[in-house]
Z-matrix of the N, CA and C atoms (Angstrom, degrees):
N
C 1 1.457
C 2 1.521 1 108.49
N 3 1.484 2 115.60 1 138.38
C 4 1.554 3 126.74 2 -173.04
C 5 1.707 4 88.07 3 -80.83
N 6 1.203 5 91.52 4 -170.48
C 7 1.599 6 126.80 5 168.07
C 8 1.234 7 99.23 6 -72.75
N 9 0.952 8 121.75 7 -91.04
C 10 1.524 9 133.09 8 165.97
C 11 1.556 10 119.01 9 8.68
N 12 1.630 11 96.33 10 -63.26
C 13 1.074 12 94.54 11 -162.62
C 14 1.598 13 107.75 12 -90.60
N 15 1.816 14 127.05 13 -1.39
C 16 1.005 15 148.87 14 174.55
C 17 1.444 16 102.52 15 -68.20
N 18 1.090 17 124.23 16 -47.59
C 19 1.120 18 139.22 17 -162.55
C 20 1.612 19 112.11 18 -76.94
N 21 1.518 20 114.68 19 -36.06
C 22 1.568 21 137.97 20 177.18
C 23 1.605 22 87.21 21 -58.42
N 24 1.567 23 129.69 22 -47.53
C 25 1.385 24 129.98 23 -148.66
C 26 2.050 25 96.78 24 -87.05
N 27 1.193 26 93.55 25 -28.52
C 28 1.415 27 90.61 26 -171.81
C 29 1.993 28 105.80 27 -62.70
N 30 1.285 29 97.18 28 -59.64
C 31 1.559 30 131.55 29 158.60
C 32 1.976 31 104.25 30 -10.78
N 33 1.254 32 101.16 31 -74.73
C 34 1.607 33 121.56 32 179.32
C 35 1.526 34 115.84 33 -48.05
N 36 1.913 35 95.51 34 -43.21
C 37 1.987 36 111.51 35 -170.70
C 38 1.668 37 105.34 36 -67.71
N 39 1.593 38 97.57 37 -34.61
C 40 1.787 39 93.21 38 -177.41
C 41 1.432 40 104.36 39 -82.75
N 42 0.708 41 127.96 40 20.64
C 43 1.685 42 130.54 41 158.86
C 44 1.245 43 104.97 42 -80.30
N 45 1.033 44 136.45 43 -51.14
C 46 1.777 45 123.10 44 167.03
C 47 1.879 46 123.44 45 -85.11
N 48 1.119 47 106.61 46 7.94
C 49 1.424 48 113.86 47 169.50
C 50 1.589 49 102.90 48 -44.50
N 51 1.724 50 116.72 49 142.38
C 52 1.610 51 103.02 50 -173.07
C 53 1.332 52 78.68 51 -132.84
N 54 2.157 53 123.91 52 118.28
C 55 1.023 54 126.19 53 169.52
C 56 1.477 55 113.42 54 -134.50
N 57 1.393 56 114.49 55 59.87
C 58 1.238 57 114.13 56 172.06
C 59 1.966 58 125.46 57 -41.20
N 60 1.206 59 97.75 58 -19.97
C 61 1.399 60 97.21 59 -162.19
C 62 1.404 61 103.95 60 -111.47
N 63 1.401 62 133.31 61 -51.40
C 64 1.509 63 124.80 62 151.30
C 65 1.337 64 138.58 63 -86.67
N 66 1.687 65 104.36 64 3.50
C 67 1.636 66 95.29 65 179.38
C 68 1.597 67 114.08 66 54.15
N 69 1.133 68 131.72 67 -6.84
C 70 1.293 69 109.08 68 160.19
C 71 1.887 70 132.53 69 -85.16
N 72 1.027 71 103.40 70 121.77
C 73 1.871 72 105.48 71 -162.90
C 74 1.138 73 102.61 72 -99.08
N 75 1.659 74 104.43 73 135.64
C 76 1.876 75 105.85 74 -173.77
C 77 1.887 76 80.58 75 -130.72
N 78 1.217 77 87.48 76 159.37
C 79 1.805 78 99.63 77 -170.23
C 80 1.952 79 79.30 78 -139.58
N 81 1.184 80 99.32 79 146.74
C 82 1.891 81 114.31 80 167.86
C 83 1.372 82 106.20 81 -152.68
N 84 1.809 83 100.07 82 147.26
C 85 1.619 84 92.86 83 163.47
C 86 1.517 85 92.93 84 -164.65
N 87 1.422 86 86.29 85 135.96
C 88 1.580 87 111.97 86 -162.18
C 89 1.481 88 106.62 87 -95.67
N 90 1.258 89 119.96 88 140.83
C 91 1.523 90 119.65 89 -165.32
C 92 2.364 91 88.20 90 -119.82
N 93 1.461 92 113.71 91 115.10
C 94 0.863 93 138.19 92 143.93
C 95 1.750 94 119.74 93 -20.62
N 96 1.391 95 129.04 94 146.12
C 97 1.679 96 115.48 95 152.57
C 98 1.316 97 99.40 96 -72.35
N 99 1.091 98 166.07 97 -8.22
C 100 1.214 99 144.23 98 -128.75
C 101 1.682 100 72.67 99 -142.74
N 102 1.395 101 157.11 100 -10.21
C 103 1.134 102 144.15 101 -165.13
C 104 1.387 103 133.68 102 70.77
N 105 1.774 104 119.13 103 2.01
C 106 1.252 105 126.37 104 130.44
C 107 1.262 106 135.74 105 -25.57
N 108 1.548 107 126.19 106 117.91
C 109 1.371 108 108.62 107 172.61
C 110 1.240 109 116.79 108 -129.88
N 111 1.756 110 129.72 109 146.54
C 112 1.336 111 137.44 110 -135.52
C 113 1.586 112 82.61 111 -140.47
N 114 1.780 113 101.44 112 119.01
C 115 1.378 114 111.26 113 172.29
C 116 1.689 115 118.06 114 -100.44
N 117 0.911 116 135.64 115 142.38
C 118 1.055 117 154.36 116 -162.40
C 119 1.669 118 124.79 117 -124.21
N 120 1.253 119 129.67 118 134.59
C 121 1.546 120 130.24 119 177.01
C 122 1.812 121 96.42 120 -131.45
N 123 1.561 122 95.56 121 155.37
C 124 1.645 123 95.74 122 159.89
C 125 1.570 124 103.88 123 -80.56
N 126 1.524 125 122.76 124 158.06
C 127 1.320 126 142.57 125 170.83
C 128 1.110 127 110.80 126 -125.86
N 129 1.504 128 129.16 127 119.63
C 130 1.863 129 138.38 128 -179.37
C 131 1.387 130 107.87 129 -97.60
N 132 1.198 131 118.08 130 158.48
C 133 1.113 132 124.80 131 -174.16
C 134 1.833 133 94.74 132 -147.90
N 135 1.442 134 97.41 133 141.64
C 136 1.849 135 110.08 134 176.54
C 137 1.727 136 97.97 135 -61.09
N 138 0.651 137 118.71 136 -28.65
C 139 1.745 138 102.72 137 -177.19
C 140 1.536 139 110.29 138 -116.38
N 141 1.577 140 106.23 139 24.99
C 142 1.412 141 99.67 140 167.58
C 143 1.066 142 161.49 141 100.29
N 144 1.312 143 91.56 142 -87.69
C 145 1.679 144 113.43 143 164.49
C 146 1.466 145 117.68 144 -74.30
N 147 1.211 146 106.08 145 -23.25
C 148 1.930 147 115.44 146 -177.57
C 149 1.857 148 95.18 147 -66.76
N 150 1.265 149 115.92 148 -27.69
C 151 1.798 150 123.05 149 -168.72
C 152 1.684 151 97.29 150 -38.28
N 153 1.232 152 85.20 151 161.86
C 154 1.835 153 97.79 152 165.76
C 155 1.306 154 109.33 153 -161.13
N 156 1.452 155 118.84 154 138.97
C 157 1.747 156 124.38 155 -175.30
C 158 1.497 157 98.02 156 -82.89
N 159 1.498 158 103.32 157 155.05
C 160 1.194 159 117.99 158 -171.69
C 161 1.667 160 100.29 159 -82.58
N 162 1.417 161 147.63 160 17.36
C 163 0.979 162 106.96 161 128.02
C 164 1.520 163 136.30 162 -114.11
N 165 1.811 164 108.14 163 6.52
C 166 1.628 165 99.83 164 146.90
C 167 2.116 166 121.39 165 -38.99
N 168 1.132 167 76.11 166 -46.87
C 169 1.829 168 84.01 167 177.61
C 170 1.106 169 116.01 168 -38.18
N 171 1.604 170 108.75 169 -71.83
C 172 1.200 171 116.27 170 165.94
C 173 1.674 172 133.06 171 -2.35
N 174 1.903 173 85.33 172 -78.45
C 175 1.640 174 113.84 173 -169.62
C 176 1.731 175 92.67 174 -58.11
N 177 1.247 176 99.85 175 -35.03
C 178 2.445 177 89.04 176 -153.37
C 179 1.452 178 72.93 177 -80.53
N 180 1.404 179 136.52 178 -53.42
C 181 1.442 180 94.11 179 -145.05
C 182 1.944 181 104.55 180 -77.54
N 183 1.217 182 104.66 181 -14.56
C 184 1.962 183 105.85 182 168.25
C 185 1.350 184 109.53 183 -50.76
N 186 1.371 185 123.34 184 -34.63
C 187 1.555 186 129.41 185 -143.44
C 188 1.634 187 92.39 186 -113.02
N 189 0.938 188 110.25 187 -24.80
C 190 1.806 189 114.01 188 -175.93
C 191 1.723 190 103.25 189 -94.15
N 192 1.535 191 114.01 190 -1.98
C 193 1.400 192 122.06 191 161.76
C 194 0.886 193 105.27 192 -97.00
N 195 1.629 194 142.85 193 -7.67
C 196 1.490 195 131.47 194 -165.08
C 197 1.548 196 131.00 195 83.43
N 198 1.875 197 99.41 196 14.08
C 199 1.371 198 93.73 197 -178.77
C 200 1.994 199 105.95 198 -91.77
N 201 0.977 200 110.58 199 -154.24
C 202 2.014 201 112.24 200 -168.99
C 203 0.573 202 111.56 201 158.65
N 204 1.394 203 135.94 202 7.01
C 205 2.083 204 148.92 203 154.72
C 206 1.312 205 96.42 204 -118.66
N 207 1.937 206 103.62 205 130.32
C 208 1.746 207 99.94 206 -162.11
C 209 2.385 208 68.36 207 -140.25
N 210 1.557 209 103.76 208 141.82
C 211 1.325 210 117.60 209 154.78
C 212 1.335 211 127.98 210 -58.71
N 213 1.606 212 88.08 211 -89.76
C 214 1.518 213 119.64 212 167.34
C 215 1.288 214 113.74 213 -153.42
N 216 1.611 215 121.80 214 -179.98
C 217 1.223 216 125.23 215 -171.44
C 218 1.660 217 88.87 216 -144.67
N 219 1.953 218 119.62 217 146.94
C 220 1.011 219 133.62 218 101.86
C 221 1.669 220 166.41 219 -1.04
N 222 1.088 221 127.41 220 68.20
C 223 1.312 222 110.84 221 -146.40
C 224 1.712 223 86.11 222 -128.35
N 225 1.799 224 104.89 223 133.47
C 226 1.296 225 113.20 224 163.52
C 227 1.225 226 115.00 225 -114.24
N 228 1.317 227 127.14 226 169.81
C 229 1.471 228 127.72 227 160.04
C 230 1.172 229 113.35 228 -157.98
N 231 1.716 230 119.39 229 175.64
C 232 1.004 231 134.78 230 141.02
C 233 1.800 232 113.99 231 155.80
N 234 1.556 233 117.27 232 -179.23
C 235 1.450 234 97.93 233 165.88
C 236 1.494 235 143.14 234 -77.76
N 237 1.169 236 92.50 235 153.49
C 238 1.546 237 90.37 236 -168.71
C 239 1.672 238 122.94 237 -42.51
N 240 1.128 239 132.26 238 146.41
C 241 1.562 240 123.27 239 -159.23
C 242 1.341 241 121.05 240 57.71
N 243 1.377 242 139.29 241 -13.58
C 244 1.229 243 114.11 242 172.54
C 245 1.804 244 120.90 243 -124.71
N 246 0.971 245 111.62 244 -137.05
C 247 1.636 246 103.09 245 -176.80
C 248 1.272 247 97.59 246 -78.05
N 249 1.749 248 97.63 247 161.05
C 250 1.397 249 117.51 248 167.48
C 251 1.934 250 105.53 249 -94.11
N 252 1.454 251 105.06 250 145.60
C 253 1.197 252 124.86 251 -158.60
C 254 1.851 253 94.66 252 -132.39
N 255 1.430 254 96.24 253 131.16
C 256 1.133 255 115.37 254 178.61
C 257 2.122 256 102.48 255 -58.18
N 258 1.420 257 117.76 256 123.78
C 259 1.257 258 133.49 257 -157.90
C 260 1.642 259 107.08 258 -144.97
N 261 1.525 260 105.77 259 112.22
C 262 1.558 261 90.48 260 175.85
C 263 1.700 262 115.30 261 -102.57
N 264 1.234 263 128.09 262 -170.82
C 265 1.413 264 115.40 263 177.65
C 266 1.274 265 143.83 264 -87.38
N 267 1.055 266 168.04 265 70.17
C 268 1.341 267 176.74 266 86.80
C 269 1.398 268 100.08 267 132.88
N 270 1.402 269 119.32 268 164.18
C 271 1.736 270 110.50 269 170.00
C 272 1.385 271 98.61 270 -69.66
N 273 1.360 272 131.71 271 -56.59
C 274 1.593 273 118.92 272 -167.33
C 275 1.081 274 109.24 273 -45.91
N 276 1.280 275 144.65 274 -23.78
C 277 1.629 276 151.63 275 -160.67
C 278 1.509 277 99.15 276 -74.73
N 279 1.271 278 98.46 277 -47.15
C 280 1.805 279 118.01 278 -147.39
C 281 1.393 280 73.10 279 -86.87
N 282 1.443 281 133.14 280 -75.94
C 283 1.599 282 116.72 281 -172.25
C 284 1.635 283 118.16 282 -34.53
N 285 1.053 284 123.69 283 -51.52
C 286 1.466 285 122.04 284 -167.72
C 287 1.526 286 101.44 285 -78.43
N 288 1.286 287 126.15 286 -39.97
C 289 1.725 288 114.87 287 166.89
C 290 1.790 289 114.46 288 -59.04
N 291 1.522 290 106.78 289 -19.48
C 292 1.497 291 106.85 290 174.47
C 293 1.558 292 114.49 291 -88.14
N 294 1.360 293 123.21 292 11.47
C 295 1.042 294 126.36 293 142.04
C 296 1.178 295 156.16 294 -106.34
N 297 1.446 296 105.04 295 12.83
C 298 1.668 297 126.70 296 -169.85
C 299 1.686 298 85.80 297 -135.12
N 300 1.060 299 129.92 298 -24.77
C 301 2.062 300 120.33 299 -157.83
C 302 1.503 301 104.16 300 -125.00
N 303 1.600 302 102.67 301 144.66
C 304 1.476 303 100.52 302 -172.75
C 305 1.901 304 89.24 303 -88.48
N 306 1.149 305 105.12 304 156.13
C 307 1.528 306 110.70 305 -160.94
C 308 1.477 307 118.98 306 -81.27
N 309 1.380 308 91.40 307 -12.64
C 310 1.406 309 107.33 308 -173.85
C 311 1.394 310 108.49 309 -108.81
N 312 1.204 311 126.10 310 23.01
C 313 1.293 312 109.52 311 -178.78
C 314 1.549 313 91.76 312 -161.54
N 315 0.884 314 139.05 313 -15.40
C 316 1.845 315 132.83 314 171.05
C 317 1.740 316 115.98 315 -83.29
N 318 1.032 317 108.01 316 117.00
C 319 1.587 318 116.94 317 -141.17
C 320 1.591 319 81.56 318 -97.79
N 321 1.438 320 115.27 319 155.39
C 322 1.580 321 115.53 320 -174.44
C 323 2.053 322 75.58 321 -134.94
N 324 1.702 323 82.44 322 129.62
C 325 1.597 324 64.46 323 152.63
C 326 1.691 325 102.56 324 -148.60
N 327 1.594 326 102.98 325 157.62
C 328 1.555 327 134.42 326 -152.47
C 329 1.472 328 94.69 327 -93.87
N 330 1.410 329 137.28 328 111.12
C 331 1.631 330 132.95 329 172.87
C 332 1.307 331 131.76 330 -143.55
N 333 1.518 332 118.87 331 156.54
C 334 1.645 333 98.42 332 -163.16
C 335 1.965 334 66.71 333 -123.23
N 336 0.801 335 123.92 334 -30.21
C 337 1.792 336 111.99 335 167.95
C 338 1.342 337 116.15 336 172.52
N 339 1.643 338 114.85 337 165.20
C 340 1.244 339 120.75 338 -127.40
C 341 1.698 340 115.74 339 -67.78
N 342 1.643 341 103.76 340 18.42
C 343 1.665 342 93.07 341 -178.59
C 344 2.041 343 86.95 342 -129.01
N 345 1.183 344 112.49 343 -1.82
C 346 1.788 345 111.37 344 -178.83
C 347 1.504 346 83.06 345 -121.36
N 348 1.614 347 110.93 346 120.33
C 349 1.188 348 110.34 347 150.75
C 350 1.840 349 93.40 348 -165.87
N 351 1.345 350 122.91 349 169.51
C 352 1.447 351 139.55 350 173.70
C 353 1.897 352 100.54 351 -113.95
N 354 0.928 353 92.55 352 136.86
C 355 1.710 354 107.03 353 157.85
C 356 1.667 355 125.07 354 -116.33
N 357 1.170 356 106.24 355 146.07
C 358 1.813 357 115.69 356 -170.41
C 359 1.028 358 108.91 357 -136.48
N 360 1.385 359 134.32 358 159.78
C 361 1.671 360 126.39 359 165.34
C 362 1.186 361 86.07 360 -89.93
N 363 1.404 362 112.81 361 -169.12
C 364 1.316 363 142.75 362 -158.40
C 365 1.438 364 90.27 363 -106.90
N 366 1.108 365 137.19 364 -62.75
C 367 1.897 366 148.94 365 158.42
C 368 2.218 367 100.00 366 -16.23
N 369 1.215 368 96.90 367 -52.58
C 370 1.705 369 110.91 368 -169.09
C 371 1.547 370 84.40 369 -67.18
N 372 1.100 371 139.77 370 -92.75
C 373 1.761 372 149.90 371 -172.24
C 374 1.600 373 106.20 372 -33.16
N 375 1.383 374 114.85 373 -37.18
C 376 1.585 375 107.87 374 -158.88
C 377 1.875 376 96.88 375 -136.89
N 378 1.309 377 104.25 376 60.04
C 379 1.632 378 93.94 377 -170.36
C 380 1.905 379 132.71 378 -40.28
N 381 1.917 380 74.97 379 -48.54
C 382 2.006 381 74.35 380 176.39
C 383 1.849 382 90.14 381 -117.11
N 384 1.055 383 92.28 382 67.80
C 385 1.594 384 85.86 383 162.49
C 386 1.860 385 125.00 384 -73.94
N 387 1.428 386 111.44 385 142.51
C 388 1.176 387 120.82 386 -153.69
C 389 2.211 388 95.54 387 -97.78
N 390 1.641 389 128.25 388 94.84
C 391 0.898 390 114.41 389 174.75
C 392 1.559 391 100.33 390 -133.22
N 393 1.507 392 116.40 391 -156.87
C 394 1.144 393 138.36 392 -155.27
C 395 1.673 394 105.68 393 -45.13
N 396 1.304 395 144.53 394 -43.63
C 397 0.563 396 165.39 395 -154.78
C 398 1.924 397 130.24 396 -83.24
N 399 1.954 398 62.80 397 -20.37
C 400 1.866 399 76.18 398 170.00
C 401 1.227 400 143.80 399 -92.88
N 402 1.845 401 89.40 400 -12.86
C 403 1.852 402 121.38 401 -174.36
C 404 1.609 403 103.47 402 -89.69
């Protein structure tokens, strides 16, 4: 699977994003070593803090299948009804990809669709990120 077509999957995941309260819709989809890919939406919650970005989603539901070798991931966004806007991921995002992805080589990429998008490592987003390696 291209970018491209990674990116089509991210596209599809924010179709179930549930944001009653900010209207902002994030779609993710995480590409496996094995070439599995795990789609992801943000989920809101009235009090908030329970929320989760669509690509934590992603990772638990990859990791709650048993995967632990991650490529790259997909990431769309924006508000509801209008264009998608290039959006990168939250620090919690970047923490939990800094614990499953070597930093230098799991490519994140930033897209409003499948021919406009930016790519980053995970190293570029999270320079001194704090993972496995540090304990």
């Amino acid at each position: 699977m291209g970018d491209k077509e990674l990116i089509l999957e991210a596209i599809e995941a924010r179709k179930n994003a549930y944001t009653p309260y900010s209207h902002f819709q994030v779609g993710a989809a995480l590409e496996g070593a094995g070439g599995a890919v795990y789609r992801g939406c943000n989920i809101e919650n009235a009090a908030y803090t329970p929320s989760n970005c669509a690509e934590r989603t992603a990772f638990f539901k990859a990791v709650s299948e048993g995967e632990r070798s991650f490529r790259r991931i997909a990431i769309v966004a924006g508000p509801e009804g209008e264009k998608l806007i290039h959006t990168a991921p939250c620090g919690v995002c970047r923490q939990v990809m800094m614990e499953f992805c070597d930093p230098d080589a799991f490519r994140i990429l930033l897209a409003t669709g499948p021919d406009d998008y930016r790519t980053y490592t995970l190293r570029q987003l999270l320079p001194e990120g704090f993972g496995p390696d540090n304990l």
